[in-house]
N, C-alpha and C positions, 0 to 999 in steps of 0.2 A: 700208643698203637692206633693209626689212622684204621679208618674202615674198607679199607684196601687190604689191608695186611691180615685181615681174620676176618675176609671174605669168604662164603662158603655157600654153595649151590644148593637149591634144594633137592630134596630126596628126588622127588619126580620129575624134576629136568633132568639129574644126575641118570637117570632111567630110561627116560623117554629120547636121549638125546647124546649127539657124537660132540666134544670139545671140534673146533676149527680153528679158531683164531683169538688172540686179548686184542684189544685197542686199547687207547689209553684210559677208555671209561668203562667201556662194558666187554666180555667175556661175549665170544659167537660162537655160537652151535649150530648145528644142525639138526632137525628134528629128524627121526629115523623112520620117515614113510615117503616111500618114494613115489606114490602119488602126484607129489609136487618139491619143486625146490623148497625147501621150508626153511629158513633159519630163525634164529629166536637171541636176539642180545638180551645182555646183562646185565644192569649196573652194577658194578664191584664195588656196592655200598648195601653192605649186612642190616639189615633193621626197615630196608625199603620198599614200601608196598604201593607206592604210586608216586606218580609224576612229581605232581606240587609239593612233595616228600623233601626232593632233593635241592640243594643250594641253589642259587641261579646260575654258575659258571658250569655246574654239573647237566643242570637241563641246558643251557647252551650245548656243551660238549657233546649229550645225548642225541640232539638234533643234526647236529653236526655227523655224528656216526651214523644215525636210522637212514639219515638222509644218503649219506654217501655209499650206508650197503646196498640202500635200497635202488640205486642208481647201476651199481657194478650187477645184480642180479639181474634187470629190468636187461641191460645191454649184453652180457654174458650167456643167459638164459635166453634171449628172444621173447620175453613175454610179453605179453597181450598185456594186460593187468599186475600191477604190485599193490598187494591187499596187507594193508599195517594196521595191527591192531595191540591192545592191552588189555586183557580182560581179569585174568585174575581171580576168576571165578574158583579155582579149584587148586592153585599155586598161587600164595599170598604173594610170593616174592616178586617184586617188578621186573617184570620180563616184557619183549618186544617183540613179536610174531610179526615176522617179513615173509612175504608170501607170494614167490611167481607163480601167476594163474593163466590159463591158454583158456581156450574156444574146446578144447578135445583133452581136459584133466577130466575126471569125474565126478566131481562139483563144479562143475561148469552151470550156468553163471551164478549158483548156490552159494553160502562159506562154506571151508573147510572142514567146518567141524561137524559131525554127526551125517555127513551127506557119503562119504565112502569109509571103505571097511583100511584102514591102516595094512599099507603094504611095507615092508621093512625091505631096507638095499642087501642085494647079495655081496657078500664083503668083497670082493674085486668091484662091484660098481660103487661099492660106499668109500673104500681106498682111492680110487682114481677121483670122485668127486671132494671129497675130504682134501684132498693134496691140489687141486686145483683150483679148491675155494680159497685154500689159505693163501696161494701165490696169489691171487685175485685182489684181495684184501691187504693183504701185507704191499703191492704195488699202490692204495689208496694213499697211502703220506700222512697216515692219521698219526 
């Protein structure tokens, strides 16, 4: 069994986050505060807690996806700024925080984190954004 196949998300993204889309490497979400476009990839390799972690064709392929969503958000979104990070500070599992940011979010020109109070989408704006992102992504050719 590859580590694709007994892949499994953590508690806290499973929580803090809406499924959107698989690529061929990582799993994309959506975090659920509508503050900002937020999405957060994946690796769909169980046991992975940082970059230098993964093989070399996998961090290719990873680059290859951060790069391209972070491309489709930047142009889709109109943002100002696309803020990529990995921290890991509080979620061991390697995850990727893509992040359109404006002049008038409220962490402007702050990070994300700790600077506004988490807004959550009302489920008609998180259904229309959810089914829009995945056309978005699934059009990429990953």
């Amino acid at each position: 069994m590859d580590s694709m196949e007994k892949f499994t998300l953590h508690e806290r993204l499973k929580s803090d986050t809406i499924f959107v889309h698989d690529l061929p490497l990582c799993r994309v979400l959506l975090m659920n505060d509508s503050n900002y476009p937020w999405f957060i990839l994946v690796p769909k390799r169980d046991g992975a807690t940082e970059m230098f972690e993964l093989i070399k064709e996998d961090r290719i392929q990873l680059e290859i996806e951060v790069s391209a969503i972070a491309r489709a958000i930047k142009t889709n979104f109109c943002a100002k700024k696309i803020n990529i990070a990995t921290l890991g500070n509080i979620v061991p599992q390697l995850h990727i925080h893509i992040v359109a940011r404006f002049e008038n979010d409220p962490s402007w020109p702050k990070p994300v984190w700790g600077n506004a109070d988490l807004v959550q989408y009302k489920n008609n704006e998180l259904e229309a954004l959810i089914e829009s992102s995945s056309a978005i992504f699934k059009e990429l050719g990953l």
